[in-house]
N, C-alpha and C positions, 0 to 999 in steps of 0.2 A: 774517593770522598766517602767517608762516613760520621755519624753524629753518636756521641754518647748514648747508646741505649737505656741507662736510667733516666730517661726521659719524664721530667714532673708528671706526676697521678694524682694532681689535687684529689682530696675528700676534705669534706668539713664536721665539723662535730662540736655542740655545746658545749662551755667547759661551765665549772660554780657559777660564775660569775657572768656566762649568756653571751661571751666574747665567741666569735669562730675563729678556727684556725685551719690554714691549711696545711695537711701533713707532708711535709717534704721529706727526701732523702736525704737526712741531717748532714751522710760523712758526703755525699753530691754539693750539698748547695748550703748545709752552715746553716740554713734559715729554719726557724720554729712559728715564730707569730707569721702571720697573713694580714690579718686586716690590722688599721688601726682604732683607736678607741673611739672613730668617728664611724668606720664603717670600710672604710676606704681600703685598697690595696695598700701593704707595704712595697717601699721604693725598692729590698730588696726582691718579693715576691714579682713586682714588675721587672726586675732582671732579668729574672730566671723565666719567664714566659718568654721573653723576647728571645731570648738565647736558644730555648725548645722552639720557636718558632724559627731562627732564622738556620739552622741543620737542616729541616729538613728544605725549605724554600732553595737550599742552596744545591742539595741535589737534585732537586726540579730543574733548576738552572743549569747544571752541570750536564746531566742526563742529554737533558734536549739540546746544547751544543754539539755531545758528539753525537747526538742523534742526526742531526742537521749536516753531519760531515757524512755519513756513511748513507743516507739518505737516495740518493743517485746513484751511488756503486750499488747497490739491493736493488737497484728497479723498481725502487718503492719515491722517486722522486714528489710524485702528487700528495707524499704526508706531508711536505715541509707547510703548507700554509697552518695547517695542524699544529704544527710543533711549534711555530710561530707564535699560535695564540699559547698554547698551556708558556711558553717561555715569557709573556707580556703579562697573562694573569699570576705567577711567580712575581716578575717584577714587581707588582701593585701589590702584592703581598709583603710583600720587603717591605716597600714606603709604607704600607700601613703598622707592620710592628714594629719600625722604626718611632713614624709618628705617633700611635696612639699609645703604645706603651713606655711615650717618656714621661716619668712620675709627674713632671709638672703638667702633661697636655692629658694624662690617664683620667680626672676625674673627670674634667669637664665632657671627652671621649664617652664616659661612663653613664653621663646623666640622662644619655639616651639611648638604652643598651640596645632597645630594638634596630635605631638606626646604624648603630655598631655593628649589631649583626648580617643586618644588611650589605654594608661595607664590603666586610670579608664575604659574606656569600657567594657574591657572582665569581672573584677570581677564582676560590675556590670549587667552583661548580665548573667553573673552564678547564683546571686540571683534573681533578678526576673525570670528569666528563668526556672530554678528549684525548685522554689516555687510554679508556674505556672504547671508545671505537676505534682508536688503531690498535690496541692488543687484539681486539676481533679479526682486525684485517691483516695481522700483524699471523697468527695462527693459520690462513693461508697461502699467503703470499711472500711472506719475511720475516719466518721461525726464528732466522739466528738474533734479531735485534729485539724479539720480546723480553729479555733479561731485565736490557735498558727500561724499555718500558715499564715493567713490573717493577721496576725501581721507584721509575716517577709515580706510578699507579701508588704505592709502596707509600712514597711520602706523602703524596696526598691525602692519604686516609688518617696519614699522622697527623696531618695541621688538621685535620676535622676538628681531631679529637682532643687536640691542645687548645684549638679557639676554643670549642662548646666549653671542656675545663674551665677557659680565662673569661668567659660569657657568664659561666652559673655561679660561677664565685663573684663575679663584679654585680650580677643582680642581689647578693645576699646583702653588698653595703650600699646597694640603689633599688630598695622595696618598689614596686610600684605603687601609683597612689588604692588607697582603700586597701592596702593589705592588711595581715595582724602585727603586732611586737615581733611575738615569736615567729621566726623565719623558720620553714622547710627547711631539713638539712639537701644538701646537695648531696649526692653518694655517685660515687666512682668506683669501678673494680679495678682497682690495682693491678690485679693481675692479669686481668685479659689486655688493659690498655697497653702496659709494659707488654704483653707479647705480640703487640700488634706494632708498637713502635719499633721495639726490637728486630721487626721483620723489615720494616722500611729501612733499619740499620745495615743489616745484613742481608740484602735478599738473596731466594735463590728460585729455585723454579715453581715451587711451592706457594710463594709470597702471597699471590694473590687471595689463593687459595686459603691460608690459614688467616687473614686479615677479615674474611666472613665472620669473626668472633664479633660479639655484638658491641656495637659502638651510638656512641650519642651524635643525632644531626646536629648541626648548628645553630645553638642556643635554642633548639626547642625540648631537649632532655630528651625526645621520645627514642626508640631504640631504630635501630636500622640496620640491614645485610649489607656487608660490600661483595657486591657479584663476581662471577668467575669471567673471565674471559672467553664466554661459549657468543655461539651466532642463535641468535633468537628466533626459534620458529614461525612462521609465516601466523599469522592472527587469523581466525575462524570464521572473521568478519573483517569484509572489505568497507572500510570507511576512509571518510573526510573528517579528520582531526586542523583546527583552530590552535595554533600554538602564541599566546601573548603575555607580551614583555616590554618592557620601555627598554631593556639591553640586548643589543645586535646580537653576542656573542651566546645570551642564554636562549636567543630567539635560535641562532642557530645549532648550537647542542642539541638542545632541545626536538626540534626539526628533526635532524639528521636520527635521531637515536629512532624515532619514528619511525619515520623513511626505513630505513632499514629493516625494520617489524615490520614493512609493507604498505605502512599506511600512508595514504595521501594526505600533505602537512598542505598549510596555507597559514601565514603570517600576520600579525596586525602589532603596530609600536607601539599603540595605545588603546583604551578603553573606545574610543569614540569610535576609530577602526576600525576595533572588536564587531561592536554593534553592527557596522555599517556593512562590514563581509558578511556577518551572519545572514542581515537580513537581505542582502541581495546572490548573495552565491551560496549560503545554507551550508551548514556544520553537521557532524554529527555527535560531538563530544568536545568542548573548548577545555584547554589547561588555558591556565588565568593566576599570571602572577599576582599578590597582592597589592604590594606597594609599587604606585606608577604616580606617576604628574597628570596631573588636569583629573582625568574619572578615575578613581582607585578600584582595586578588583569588586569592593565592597558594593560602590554605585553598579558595576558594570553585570554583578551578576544581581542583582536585585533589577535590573534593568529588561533582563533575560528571562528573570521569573514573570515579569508584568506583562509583557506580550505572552497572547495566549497562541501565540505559532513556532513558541519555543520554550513553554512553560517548562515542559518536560524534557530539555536540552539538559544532557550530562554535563557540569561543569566540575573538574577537578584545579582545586589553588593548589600552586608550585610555588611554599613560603619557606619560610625559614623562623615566622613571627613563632611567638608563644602558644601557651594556651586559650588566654583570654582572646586573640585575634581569632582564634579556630572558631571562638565560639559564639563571635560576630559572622564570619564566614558562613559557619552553619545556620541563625538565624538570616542572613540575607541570601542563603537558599544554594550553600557550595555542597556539593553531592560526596568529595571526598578530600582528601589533603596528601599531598607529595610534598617530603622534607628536600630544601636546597640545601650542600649540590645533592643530585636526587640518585636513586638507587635504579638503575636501567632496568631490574629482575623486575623489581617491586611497580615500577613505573607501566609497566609492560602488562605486567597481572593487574591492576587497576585498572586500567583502559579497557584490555581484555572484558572483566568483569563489568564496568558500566556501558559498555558496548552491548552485550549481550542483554543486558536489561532495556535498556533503549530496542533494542532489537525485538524483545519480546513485547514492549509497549507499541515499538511502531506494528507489529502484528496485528495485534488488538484493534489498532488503528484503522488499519487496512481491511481486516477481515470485520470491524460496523460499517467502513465504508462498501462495502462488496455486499454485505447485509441489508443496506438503505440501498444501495444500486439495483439489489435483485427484488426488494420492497416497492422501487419504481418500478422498475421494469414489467413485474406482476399485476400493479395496479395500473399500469397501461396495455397491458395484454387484457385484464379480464374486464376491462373498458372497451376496448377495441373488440371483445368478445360479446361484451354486451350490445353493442353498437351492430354486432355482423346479424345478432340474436334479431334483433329487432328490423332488421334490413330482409332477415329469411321472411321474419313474421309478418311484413309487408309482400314482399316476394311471392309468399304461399300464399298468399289469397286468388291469388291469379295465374300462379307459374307451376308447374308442376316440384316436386322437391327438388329434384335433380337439377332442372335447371336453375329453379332457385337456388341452387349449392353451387352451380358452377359460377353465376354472377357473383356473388361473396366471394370462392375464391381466388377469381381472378381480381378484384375488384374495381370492375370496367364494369357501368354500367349504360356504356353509349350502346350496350347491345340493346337497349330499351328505347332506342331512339326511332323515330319514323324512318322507314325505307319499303322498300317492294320486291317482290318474292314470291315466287309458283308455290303453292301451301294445296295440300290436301284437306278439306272443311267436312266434318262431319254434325247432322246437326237433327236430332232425337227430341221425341216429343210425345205425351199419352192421348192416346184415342178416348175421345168421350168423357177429356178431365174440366171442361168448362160446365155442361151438367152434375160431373160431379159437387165438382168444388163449391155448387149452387144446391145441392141438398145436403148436406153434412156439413155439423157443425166446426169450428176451428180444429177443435183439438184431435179430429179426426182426419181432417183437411191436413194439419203439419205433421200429424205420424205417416200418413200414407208418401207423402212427401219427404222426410226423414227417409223412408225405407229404398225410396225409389235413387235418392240420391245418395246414400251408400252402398248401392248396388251398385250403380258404375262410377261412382266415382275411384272404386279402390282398381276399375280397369282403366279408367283415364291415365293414370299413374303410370300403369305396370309397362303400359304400350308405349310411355312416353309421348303424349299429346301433350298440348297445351288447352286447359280448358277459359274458357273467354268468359263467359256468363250460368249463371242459372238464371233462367227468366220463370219462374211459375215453374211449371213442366217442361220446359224447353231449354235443352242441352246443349251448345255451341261447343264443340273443340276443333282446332285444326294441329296439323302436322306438316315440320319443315320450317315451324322459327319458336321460340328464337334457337332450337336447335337443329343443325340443318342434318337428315337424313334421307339417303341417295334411297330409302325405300318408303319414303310416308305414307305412297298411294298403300301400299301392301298391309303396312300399320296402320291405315283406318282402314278396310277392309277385315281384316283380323280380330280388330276389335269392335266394329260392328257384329260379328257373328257372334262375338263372345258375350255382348251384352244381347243380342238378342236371346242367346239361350237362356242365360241371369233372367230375362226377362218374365221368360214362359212358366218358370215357374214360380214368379212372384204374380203377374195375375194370375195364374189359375187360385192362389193364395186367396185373393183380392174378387175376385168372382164369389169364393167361398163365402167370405165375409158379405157378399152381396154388392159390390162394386163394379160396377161395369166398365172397365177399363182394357185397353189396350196400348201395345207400343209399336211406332212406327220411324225411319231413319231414312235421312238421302245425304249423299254424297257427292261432292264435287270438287274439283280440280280446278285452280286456273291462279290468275299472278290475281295478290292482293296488296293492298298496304297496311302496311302494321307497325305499332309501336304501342309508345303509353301515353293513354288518353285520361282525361279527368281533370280534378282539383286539388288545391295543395289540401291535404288530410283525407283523398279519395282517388286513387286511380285503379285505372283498370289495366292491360292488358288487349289491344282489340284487335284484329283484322278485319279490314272495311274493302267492301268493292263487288263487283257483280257477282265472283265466286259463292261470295257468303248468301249472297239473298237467293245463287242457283240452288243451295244446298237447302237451306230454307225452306223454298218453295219445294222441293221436291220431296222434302218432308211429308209437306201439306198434302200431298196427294197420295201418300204410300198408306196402305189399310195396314191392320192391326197385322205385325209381326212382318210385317214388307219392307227390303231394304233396297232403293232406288240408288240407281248410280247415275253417272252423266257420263258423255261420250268418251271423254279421256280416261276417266278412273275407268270404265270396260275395257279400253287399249289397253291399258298397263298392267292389267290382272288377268288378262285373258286364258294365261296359262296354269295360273294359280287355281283360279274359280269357276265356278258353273254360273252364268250369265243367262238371263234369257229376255229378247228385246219387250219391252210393252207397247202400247200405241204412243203416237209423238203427242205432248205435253203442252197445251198450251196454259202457259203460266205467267201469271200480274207481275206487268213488267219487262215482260220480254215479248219481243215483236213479234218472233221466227220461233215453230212449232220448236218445240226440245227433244230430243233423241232420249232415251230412258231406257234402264236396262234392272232387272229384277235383278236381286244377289241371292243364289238358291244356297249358297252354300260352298266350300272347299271342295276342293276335288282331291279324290283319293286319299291318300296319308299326311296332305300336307299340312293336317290339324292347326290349332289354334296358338301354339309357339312361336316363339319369332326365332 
C-alpha cells in the first residue's frame, strides 16, 4: 500500500485582481483556481484534498490490521488495545473527509473552521499519539514491527499536514469576524511538506526521523517537531500532573505519555472535575483542554487564578484553536499552549520547564513559611526569656543565684512549697548598732550599712546559703534547702570564719572613722519549716521554728567577733574545728539551760575552701 507522493502543498498568493489561488501540481491534478469568486473552495480543490487525505488514512488502516495479526506471535500482545484505538481514530478520519469535503456539505463544514478543527483533532492526536508510544515500546521489546509503525507514525504526520493545508486555505474564504479585506497570505514550503509526505509514502527506517522537518499543527499555523522514537528521561522533578478533556481517548494519550516521563497523572472529564480534584487532592501543573461542554478551559482556568491556594498553579491548554483563542487564554491566566495532536519532546520540555518554576516559587514559599516559623518561634523564646528573666528577678531577692537558676531551669517551682527539713541557720548581727544608729545621721547610718551588707553578702553566695532576711543589722541565712547538702553544718561553719575575718577588718575601718561597732554570730541545727511566705507582689523565702530563734538567740549573747554554736553543729565539726565549750545559756524562750560552744577557728590546713 502506497499513495502518490505528489501529495497537494497548498500555498496561496494574490493575484491583480485580490483573487487566491492555490498552487497545485497542474500535470498531478489539472487544477489552477482554488477558491471561487465568493471565497469558497473549488469542487475540484475539494477532490484533491480528499484524495490526499484518504492515502494516507488508509495506510493507517492497513498498518494496524497486520499489525493486529503479528501482535501475539512478538509477545507484544498488550499493544492490540493500542492499535485498536489509532485503527477507530483512522476510521473517524475517513467519515470526516468523506463528509466534510463533499462540495455541497464543505461550506457549511467551513463556517466554523474552529469547530472543524476540532473535529479532526482528536483522531488525529490518537494516531500519532499512540504510535508515538508503541514505537518507544516497540524499540525495546519488538524492533522487527517498528517499520510498520513508522509507517503509521509516517502517515499520521501526513494528514497533519494536509488538514492544517485544507484549514488555512478554508479560513482565507471564511475571515473571522473583525478581520481586514486584505487576507494574510497563507505560506507553505513545498518542499519540506513534499519530503515529509514522501516519507509516509515510502518509509524506511529513517522515516521518523527525517519527518522532524518543520511542519504546521492543526489549523493553528504555528511550527512544531515530530519526535524521534527515543524513551524520555525521568523528570527532575517528581510531580502530580492534572491531565483535562471531555475525550476519553485524549485524556488517555495524554495520561499515558506522562506516565511514562514519571509523572503521576490524575484525570478530570470536565471543567467542574477539574476544580474539584484540584481543590481536594492538589495538582501541581494542570494541562487544560480548551473546548469542553458546561465550563470551557477559559472559565476553568480563570477559576484557578481567583483562588488564592492555586493562584500560582501552572496551567498549560492542550488546543488546536487560533491565535485569537491563545490570546484569551492568556488573558484568563493559561501559563503556556501545546498544539493538538501535541508533540511528546515539546510536551515534556514545557512541563519540565513550568515545573521547575512552580518549584522555585513553592521554595519561596516555604522558606517565608520557615522564616515566620522561626519569627514565632524567636518571639516565644525571647518571651519565655523574658518571663524566666523576671522569675530569676523575683527569685534573687531571697534565693541565692544558683538556686534561683536551678528553679527556672527546671521549671518546678513546688520546690517553694511548705515542708520540713534539718537546715543549718546561721544568723549575725553588730555589736553596739542600736547606739549607733541613734547618733549618726541617715546617710551615714545607710553607707555603714551598704558596706556591711556587701561584705557578706558576696560570701552568702559563694558558700551557697540561702539568705532569708536583712532586718537592720541582722543576717539570717540557713543551709540544706532548698538545696539539699550532705555538708551544710560544715558550710555555715566556713563561712562564718570567713565573714568574721571580712569582718575584723571593716570595724577596725569603722573604729577609725570613730564608730564603735562590732560583729557577732550563732549557729544552730535542727528541723525547721520552710517555704514561701508573704503576699501576691511580696514574698519572701523563710525558715520558721525553734532552730531559727536558737540561732538568734545565741547571737544575742556572743561579744564582738564570738561565734556560738549549739550542741549539734559542735558534733558535726568536731573534727574540722577548734571548739571550746562556754557556760550553759539561759536564753528567752527556752526552758532548759543551752549547751554553747565558742568557734576559735579551723584546725590545721583545712582553711576556708569548700
Amino acid at each position: 500500500m502506497s499513495y502518490d507522493s505528489s501529495i497537494v502543498s497548498p500555498s496561496t498568493r494574490l493575484d491583480a485582481a485580490g483573487r487566491h489561488h492555490l498552487a497545485l501540481d497542474a500535470s498531478a491534478h489539472g487544477v489552477e483556481d482554488t477558491l471561487l469568486p465568493d471565497g469558497q473552495l473549488t469542487a475540484a480543490t475539494l477532490r484533491a484534498f480528499r484524495h490526499e487525505l484518504r492515502t494516507p488514512i488508509n495506510h493507517v488502516v492497513g498498518y494496524c490490521e497486520l499489525l493486529l495479526d503479528e501482535v501475539s506471535e512478538a509477545g507484544v500482545a498488550h499493544w492490540s488495545p493500542d492499535l485498536h484505538r489509532v485503527r477507530l481514530a483512522a476510521n473517524e478520519l475517513l467519515q470526516l473527509a468523506n463528509a466534510c469535503l463533499d462540495p455541497e456539505r464543505f461550506a457549511a463544514a467551513a463556517a466554523d473552521i474552529e469547530q472543524l478543527s476540532h473535529a479532526f483533532r482528536t483522531p488525529l492526536n490518537a494516531v500519532v499519539g499512540y504510535s508515538e508510544l508503541l514505537l518507544e515500546d516497540a524499540a525495546r521489546v519488538a524492533p522487527t514491527l517498528a517499520p510498520d509503525l513508522e509507517r503509521i507514525h509516517g502517515a499520521g504526520t501526513a494528514l497533519i499536514r494536509v488538514v492544517g493545508a485544507l484549514l488555512d486555505l478554508a479560513r482565507v474564504g471564511n475571515p473571522p469576524p473583525g478581520s481586514t479585506a486584505r487576507q494574510s497570505e497563507v505560506v507553505s514550503d513545498r518542499e519540506s511538506e513534499s519530503d515529509a509526505v514522501g516519507q509516509a509514502a515510502a518509509p524506511g527506517p529513517n522515516v521518523v526521523a527525517r519527518g522532524r522537518r518543520a511542519g504546521k499543527s492543526l489549523g493553528s499555523g504555528a511550527s512544531t517537531q515530530v519526535p524521534t522514537a527515543t524513551a524520555h528521561p525521568l523528570p527532575p522533578i517528581t510531580a502530580r500532573l492534572l491531565v483535562v478533556d471531555d475525550n476519553p481517548v485524549n485524556r488517555d494519550l495524554l495520561g499515558r505519555t506522562l506516565q511514562r516521563a514519571g509523572y503521576e497523572v490524575c484525570e478530570a472529564e470536565d471543567g467542574a472535575r477539574a476544580l474539584e480534584v484540584i481543590e481536594n487532592d492538589g495538582a501541581d501543573l494542570v494541562l487544560l483542554d480548551l473546548l469542553m461542554p458546561g465550563m470551557d478551559g477559559y472559565q476553568v482556568c480563570r477559576a484557578i487564578r481567583q483562588n488564592p491556594r492555586t493562584a500560582m498553579l501552572p496551567v498549560i491548554m492542550v488546543t488546536a484553536s487560533g491565535e485569537q483563542e491563545k490570546v484569551q487564554a492568556i488573558e484568563a491566566g493559561a501559563d503556556d499552549f501545546i498544539p493538538k495532536p501535541f508533540n511528546q519532546s515539546e510536551l515534556l520540555a514545557r512541563v519540565r520547564s513550568l515545573l521547575r518554576i512552580k518549584a522555585y516559587h513553592d521554595t519561596v514559599l516555604r522558606q517565608a513559611a520557615e522564616l515566620a516559623e522561626w519569627n514565632r518561634v524567636l518571639e516565644e523564646r525571647v518571651r519565655v526569656q523574658v518571663e524566666e528573666l523576671e522569675r530569676v528577678g523575683r527569685l534573687r531577692r531571697y534565693l541565692p543565684p544558683q538556686v534561683a537558676d536551678l528553679i527556672v531551669a527546671s521549671g518546678d517551682e513546688s520546690i517553694l512549697q511548705g515542708r520540713r527539713r534539718v537546715v543549718t541557720v546561721v544568723f549575725c548581727d553588730l555589736r553596739g548598732f542600736t547606739a549607733f544608729a541613734e547618733s549618726v545621721g541617715p546617710e551615714e547610718l545607710m553607707a555603714v550599712l551598704r558596706e556591711y551588707h556587701a561584705a557578706l553578702g558576696q560570701l552568702i553566695h559563694q558558700y551557697g546559703g540561702t539568705l532569708e532576711r536583712f532586718s537592720g543589722d541582722g543576717i539570717m541565712v540557713f543551709f540544706n534547702d532548698p538545696i539539699e547538702y550532705v555538708d551544710h553544718e560544715e558550710r555555715a561553719v566556713r563561712m562564718a570564719i570567713a565573714m568574721r575575718a571580712r569582718m575584723a577588718g571593716l570595724v577596725d575601718r569603722w573604729r577609725e572613722q570613730g564608730h564603735d561597732l562590732g560583729f557577732g554570730m550563732g549557729i544552730a541545727e535542727g528541723e525547721a519549716t520552710l517555704g514561701r511566705i508573704g503576699f501576691d507582689g511580696r514574698f519572701d523565702y523563710a525558715a520558721i521554728g525553734r532552730v531559727t530563734n536558737l540561732a538568734a538567740r545565741l547571737c544575742a549573747e556572743a561579744h564582738a567577733g564570738q561565734i556560738l554554736l549549739s550542741q549539734p553543729v559542735r558534733e558535726t565539726v568536731a573534727q574540722l574545728a577548734d571548739v571550746e565549750p562556754v557556760e550553759d545559756l539561759r536564753l528567752k524562750g527556752f526552758a532548759q539551760p543551752v549547751h554553747a560552744y565558742n568557734l576559735a577557728g579551723l584546725r590545721g590546713d583545712a582553711g576556708l575552701a569548700l
